[in-house]
N, C-alpha and C positions, 0 to 999 in steps of 0.2 A: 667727834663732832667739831664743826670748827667754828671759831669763835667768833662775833660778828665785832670786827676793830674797823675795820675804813668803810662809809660809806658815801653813797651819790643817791641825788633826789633825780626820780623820773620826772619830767613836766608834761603835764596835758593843757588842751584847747580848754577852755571854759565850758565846754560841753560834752567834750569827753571825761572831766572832771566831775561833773554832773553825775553821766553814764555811772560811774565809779562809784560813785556814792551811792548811789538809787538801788544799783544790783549788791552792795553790800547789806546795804537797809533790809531790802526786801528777802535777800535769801542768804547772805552772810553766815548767817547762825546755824541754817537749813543742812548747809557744806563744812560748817566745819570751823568757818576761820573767826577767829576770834578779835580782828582787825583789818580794818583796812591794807596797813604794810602788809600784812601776812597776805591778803589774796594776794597783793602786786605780786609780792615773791614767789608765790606759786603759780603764777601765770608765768613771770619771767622767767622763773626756771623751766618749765614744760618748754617754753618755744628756745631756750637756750639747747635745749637734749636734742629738740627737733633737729635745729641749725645744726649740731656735731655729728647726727646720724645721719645728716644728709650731706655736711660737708667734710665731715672728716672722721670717718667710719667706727661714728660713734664716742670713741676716744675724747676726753679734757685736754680742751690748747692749754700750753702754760698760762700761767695768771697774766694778768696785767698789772700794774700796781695803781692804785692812786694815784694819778696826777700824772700820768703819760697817754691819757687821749686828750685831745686839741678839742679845749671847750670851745660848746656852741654844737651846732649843727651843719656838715657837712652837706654843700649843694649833689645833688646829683653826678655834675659834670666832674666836681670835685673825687669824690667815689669812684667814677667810673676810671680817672686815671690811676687812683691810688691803686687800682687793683690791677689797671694794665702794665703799673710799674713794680708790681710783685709778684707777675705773673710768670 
């Protein structure tokens, strides 16, 4: 099992934030999770499994580490090159 040492905070819109809270309230308990963080992580992880099954035949990319993706949010146009120039 691995150990949780580094982490990053997801951010939501003040309404998806909302969202989040509202379906934890109401059916949190229902499913299982006994926290907020823990639904995140289990949503994250399911659409992370998605993304390798679909992008890379299921298999775990190597890790990232801490502090090697470029904070903030990436524009689109931004993305679309990074991936024309690692294609």
């Amino acid at each position: 099992m691995d150990k949780k040492n580094k982490s990053f905070s997801p951010y939501f819109t003040e309404s998806d934030a909302e969202q989040v809270r509202a379906a934890f309230l109401a059916a949190g308990h229902l499913e299982g999770y006994a926290s907020i963080t823990e639904l995140i992580e289990a949503a994250t992880m399911r659409e992370v499994r998605r993304l390798r099954r679909r992008h890379n035949a299921g298999r775990k990319w190597p890790g990232v580490p801490a502090g090697a993706l470029r904070p903030g949010r990436r524009t689109r146009e931004e993305l679309r090159q990074h991936y024309e120039k690692s294609a």
